[in-house]
C-alpha positions as CSV (number, residue, x, y, z in Angstrom):
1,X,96.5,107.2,106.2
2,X,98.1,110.4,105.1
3,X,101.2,112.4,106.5
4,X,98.5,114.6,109.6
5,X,97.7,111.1,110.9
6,X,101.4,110.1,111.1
7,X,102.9,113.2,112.5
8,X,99.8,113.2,115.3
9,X,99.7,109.3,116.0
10,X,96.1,109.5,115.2
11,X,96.9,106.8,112.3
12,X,94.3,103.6,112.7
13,X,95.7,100.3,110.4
14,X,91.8,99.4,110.1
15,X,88.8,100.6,110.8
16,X,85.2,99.1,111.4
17,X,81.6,100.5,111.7
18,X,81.2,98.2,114.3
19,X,82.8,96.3,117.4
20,X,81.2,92.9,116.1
21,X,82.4,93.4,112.7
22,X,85.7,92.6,113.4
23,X,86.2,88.4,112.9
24,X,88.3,86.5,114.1
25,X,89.1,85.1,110.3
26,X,89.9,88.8,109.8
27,X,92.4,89.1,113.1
28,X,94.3,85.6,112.0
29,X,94.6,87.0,108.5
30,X,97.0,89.9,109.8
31,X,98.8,87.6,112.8
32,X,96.6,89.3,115.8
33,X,96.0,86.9,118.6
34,X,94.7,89.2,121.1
35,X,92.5,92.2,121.9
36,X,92.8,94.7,124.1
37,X,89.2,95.8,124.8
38,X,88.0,99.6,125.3
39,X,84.4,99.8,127.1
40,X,82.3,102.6,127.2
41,X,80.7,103.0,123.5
42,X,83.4,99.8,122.0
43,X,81.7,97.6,123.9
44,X,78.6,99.0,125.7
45,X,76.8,102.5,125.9
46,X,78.6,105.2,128.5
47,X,78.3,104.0,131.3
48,X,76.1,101.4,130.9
49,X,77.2,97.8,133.0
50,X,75.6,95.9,130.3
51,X,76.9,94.6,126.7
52,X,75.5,96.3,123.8
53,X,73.0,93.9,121.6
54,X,76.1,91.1,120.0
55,X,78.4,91.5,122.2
56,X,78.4,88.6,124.4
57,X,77.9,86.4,121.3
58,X,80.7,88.3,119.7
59,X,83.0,88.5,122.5
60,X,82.3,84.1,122.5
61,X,82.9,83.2,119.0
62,X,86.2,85.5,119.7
63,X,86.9,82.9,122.5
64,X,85.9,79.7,120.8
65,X,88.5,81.2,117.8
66,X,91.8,81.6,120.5
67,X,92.1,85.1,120.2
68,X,92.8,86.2,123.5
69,X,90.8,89.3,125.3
70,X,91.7,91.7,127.8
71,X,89.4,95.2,128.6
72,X,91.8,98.0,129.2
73,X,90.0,101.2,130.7
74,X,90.7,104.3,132.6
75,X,87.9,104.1,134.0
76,X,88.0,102.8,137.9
77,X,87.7,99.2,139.3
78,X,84.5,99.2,140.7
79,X,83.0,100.5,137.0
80,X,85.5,97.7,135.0
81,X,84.9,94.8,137.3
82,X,80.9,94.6,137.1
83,X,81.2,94.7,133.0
84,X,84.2,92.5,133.2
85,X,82.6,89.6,135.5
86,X,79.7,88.2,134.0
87,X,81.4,88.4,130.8
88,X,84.4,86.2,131.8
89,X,87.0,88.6,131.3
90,X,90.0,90.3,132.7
91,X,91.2,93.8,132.8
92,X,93.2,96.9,133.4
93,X,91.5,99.7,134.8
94,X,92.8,103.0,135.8
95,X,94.2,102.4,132.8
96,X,96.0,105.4,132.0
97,X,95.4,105.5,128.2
98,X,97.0,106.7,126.2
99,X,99.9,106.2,127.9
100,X,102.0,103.0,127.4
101,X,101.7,101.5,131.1
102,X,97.9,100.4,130.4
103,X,98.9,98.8,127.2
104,X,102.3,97.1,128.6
105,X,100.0,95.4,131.6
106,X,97.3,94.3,129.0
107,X,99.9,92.4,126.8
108,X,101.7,91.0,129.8
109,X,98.8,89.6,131.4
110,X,97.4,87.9,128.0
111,X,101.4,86.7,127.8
112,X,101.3,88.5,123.9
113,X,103.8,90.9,122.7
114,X,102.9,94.0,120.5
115,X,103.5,92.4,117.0
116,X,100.6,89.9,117.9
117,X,98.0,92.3,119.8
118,X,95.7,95.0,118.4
119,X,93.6,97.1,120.7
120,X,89.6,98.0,119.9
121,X,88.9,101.3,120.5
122,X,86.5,104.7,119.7
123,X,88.3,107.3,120.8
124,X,91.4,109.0,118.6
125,X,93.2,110.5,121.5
126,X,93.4,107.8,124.2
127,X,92.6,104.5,122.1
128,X,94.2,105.2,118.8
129,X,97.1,107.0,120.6
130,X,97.5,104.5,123.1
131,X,97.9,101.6,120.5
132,X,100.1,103.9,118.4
133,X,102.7,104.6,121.1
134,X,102.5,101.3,122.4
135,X,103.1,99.8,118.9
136,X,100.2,97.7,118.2
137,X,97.8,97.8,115.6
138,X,94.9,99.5,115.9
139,X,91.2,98.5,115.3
140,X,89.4,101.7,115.0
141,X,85.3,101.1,115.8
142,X,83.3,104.1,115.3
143,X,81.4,105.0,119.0
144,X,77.9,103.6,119.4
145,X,75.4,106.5,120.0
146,X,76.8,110.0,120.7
147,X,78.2,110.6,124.8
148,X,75.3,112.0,126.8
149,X,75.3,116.2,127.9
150,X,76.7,115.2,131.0
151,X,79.9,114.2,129.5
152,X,80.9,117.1,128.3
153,X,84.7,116.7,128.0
154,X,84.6,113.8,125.8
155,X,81.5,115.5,123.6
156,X,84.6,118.3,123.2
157,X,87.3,115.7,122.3
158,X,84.8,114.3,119.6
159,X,85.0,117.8,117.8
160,X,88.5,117.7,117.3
161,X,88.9,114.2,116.4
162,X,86.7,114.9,113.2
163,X,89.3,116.0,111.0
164,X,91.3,112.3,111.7
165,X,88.4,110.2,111.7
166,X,89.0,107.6,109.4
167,X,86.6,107.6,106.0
168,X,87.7,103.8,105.0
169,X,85.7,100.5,106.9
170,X,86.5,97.2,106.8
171,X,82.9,95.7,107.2
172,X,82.1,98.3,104.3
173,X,83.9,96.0,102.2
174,X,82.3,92.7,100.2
175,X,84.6,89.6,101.2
């Protein structure tokens, strides 16, 4: 990434079409032993309290491969817990992002520290800049459908993320 994504923190070490293109051969090849998870359009649709199609198969082989997984949301308990649950894992919600306190409780509570943890995310200023202050690598995954009308805020924040969105995937690429 070039000088504008160092100077605003919207730098991303890799960056993948999609959540389930990211392997767990991949996150052993560059030391990461544990994810920290964003939700809405990382892992499901807004909103949605149901995984996207691959996820739960996704989110298993991650499991049966020891990488530890954590979801890390601002969004409140009551929306976290009832996607968290039936998928067997644990969270942070009122998360804070992109501010370091979310971050700090997600690495304590998989017992990692930041050289060994990489956070999954679709947004540039709470996921990317969330794993950039906090020191951890950062798995850009480019949002699953476009946020509804009624999100408004978030359809704002996509317009000025453009210019940093990344132009470089890693499931692009022939292994």
């Amino acid at each position: 990434m070039g000088l504008k994504h160092k100077i605003t923190k919207t730098d991303v070490d890799f960056a993948f079409r999609r959540t389930v293109g990211i392997t767990p051969s991949f996150l052993k090849k560059h030391g990461i032993k544990g994810l920290i998870l964003d939700v809405d359009n990382t892992l499901a649709f807004h909103d949605d309290p149901v995984p996207a199609e691959g996820i739960p198969e996704w989110l298993g082989n991650m499991k049966k491969s020891g990488i530890k997984l954590i979801i890390l949301s601002n969004n409140h308990d009551e929306r976290v817990k009832r996607f968290a649950a039936p998928l067997g894992l644990d969270y942070v919600c009122d998360g804070g992002k992109p501010l370091k306190r979310g971050y700090a409780a997600a690495m304590k509570k998989m017992g990692l520290k930041a050289s060994e943890t990489a956070a999954v995310g679709d947004q540039m200023f709470t996921d990317v800049w969330g794993a950039n202050h906090s020191h951890i690598k950062m798995l850009f995954v480019q949002p699953m459908q476009p946020e509804p009308k009624s999100k408004r805020f978030i359809r704002f924040k996509r317009v000025l993320e453009k210019p940093f969105l990344p132009d470089k995937f890693v499931d692009d690429e022939k292994e």
